[in-house]
C-alpha positions as CSV (number, residue, x, y, z in Angstrom):
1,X,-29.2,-112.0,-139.3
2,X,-31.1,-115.4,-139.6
3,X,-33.5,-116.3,-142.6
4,X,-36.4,-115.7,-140.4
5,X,-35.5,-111.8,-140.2
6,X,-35.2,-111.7,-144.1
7,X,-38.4,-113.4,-144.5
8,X,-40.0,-110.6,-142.3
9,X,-38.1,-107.9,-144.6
10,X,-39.0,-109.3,-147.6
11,X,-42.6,-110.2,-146.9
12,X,-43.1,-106.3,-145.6
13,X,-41.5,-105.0,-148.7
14,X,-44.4,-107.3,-150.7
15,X,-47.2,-106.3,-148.9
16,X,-45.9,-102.5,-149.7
17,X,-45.7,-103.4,-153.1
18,X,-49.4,-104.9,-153.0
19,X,-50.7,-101.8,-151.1
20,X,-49.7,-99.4,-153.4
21,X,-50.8,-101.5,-156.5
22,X,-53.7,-101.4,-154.6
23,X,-54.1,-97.9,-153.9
24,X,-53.5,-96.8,-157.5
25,X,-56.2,-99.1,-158.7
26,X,-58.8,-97.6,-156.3
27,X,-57.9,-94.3,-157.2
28,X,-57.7,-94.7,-160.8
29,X,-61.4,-95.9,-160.5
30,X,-62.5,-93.0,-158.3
31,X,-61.1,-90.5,-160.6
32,X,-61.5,-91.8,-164.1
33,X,-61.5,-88.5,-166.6
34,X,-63.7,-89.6,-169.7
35,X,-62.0,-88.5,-173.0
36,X,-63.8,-85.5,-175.0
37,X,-65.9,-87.5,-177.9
38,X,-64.3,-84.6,-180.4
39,X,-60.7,-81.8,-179.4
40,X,-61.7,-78.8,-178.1
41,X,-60.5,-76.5,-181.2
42,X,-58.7,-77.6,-184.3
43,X,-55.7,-75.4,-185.4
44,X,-56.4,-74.6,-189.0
45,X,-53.9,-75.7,-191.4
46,X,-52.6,-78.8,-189.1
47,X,-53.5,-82.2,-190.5
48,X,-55.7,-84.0,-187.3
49,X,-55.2,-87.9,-186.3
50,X,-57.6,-89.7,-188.1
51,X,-58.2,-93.7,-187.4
52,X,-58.8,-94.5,-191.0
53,X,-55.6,-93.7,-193.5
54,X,-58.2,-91.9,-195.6
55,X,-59.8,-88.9,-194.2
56,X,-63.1,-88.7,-194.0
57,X,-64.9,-86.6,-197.5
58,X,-65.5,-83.0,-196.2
59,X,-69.1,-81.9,-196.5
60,X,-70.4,-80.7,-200.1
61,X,-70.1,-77.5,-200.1
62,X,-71.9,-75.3,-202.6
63,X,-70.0,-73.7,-205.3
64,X,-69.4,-69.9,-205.3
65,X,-70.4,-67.8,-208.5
66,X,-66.5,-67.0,-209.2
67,X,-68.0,-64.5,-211.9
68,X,-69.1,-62.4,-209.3
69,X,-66.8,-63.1,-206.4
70,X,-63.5,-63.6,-208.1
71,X,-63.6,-59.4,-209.0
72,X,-64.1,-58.2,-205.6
73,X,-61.9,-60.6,-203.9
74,X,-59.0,-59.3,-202.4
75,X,-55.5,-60.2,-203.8
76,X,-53.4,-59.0,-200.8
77,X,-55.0,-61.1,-198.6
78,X,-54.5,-63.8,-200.9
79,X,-50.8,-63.3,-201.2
80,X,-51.1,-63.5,-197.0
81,X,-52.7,-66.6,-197.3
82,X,-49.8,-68.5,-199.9
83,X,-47.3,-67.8,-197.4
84,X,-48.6,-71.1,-196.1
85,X,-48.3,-72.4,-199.5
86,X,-44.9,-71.0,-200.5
87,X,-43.7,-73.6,-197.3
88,X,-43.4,-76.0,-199.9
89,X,-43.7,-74.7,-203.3
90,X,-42.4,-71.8,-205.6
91,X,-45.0,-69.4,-207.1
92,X,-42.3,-67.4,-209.4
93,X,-42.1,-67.6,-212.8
94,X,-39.9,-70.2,-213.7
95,X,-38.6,-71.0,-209.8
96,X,-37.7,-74.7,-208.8
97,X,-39.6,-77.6,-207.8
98,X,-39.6,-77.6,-204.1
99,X,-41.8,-80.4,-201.8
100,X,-44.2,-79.4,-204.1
101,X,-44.5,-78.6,-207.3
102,X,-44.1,-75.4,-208.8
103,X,-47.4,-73.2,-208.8
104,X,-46.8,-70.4,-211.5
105,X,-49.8,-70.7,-214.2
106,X,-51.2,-73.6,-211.9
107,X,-54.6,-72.5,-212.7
108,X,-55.8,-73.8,-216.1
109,X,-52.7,-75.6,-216.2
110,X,-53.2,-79.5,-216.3
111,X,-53.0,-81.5,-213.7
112,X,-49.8,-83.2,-212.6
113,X,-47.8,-81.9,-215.7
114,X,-45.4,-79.8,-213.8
115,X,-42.3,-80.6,-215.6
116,X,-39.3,-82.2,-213.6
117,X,-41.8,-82.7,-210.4
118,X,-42.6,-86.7,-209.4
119,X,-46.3,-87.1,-208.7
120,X,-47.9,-89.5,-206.6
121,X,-50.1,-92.0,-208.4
122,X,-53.2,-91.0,-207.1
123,X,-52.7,-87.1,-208.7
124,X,-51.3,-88.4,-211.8
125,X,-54.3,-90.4,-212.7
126,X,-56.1,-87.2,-213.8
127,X,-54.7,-84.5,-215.9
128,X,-57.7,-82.8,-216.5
129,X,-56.9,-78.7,-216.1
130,X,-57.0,-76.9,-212.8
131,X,-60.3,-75.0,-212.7
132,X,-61.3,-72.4,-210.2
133,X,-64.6,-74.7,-209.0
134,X,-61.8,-77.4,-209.0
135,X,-58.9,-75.6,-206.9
136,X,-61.7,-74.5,-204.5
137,X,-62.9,-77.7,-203.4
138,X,-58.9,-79.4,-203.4
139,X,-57.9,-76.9,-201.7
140,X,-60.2,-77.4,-198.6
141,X,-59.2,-80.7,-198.3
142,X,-56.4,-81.9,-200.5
143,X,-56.1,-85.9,-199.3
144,X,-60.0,-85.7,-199.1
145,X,-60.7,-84.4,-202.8
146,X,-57.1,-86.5,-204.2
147,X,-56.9,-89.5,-201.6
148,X,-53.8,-91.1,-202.1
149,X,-51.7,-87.5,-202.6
150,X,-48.4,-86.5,-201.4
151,X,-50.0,-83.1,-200.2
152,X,-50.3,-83.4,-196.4
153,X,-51.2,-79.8,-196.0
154,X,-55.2,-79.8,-194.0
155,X,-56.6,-77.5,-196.1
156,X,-58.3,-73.9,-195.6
157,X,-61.4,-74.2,-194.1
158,X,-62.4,-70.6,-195.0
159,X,-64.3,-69.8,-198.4
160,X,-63.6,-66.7,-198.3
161,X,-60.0,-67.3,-198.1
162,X,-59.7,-69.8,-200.6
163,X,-61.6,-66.7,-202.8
164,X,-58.7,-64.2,-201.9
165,X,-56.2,-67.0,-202.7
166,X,-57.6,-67.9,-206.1
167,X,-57.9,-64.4,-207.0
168,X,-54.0,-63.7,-206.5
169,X,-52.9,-66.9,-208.2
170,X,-54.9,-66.1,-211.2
171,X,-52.2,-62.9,-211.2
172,X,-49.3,-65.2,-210.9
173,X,-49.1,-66.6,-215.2
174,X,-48.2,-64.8,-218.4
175,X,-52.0,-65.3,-219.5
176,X,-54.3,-64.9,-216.5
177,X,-57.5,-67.4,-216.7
178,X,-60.4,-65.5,-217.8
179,X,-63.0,-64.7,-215.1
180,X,-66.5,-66.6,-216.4
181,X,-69.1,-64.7,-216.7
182,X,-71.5,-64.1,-213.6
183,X,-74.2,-66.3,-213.7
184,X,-77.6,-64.5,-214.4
185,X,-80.4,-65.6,-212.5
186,X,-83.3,-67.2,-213.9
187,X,-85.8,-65.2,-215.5
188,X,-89.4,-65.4,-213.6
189,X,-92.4,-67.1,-215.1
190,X,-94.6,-64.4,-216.4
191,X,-97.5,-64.3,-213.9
192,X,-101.2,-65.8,-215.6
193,X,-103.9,-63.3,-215.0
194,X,-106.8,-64.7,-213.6
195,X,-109.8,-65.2,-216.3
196,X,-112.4,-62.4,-216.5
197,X,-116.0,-63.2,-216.6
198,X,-117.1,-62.3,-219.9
199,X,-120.9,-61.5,-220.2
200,X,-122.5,-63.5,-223.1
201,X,-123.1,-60.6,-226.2
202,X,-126.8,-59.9,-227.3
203,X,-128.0,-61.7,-230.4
């Protein structure tokens, strides 16, 4: 086989090659998908891809009055809902340090003073004690509320279930936190009565 058969080959494998590059150019115009501006559904409790390292602060949300709320929550649903909690810490008296630090007393406990547990800066800058108003809002969004934390769980998205949960942690510690006191609505301004026309008296 001379060099001019070769040439043949090899220029009809080339202009295979350039056809196809071609074709996958034309069609990759023709049927361009555009991406979804936001996912479809989130799963709860898996963190999301964010572009920034910091997420994004969740929306204020108002506070709950735990005085009235906190009573008529429901524990076993609670305990339900620190299964996903128990994936990385221990919530019985006196259990281990796991991933996380060991949650028995956590509320009105002080922050990051777990004994034996190593703390990420960023939560051992405050040791101010675990509150209920406080553990509601972290626990929606832990790295939102404590940027900078080791916790990489999402967060619970559900008031109601950050309620339950509260209400059965309170139950885990030898002295429970006391419940505060509902708080009483504000007393209405007494209503003015309009002025009656007096008629002048006789002299």
């Amino acid at each position: 086989m001379d060099s001019f058969e070769w040439n043949k080959i090899a220029g009809a494998v080339l202009g295979t090659l350039i056809f196809v590059l071609v074709i996958g150019i034309v069609s990759d115009a023709i049927y361009e998908v555009p991406k979804p501006a936001k996912p479809a559904y989130i799963v709860e409790g898996v963190a999301t891809t964010a572009t920034s390292a910091t997420p994004a602060a969740p929306a204020e949300e108002p506070l709950p009055d735990f005085g009235t709320v906190l009573p008529t929550a429901d524990t076993a649903k609670g305990q339900q809902v620190a299964t996903q909690c128990e994936q990385c810490h221990d919530i019985s008296k006196g259990g281990p340090n796991k991933i996380g630090p060991e949650l028995w007393g956590v509320i009105g406990r002080p922050r990051a003073t777990e004994a034996g547990f190593s703390y990420s800066t960023a939560m051992a800058s405050n040791h101010d004690p675990w509150t209920f108003e406080k553990l509601f809002r972290y626990l929606k969004s832990p790295q939102a509320v404590v940027p900078g934390t080791k916790m990489s769980f999402a967060g619970l998205r559900s008031a109601q279930q950050r309620i339950d949960l509260l209400a059965w942690l309170r139950t885990k510690s030898d002295n429970p936190a006391p419940i505060p006191p509902p708080a009483q609505s504000k007393p209405q301004a007494p209503q003015q009565q309009p002025a009656q026309n007096t008629p002048p008296k006789k002299q």
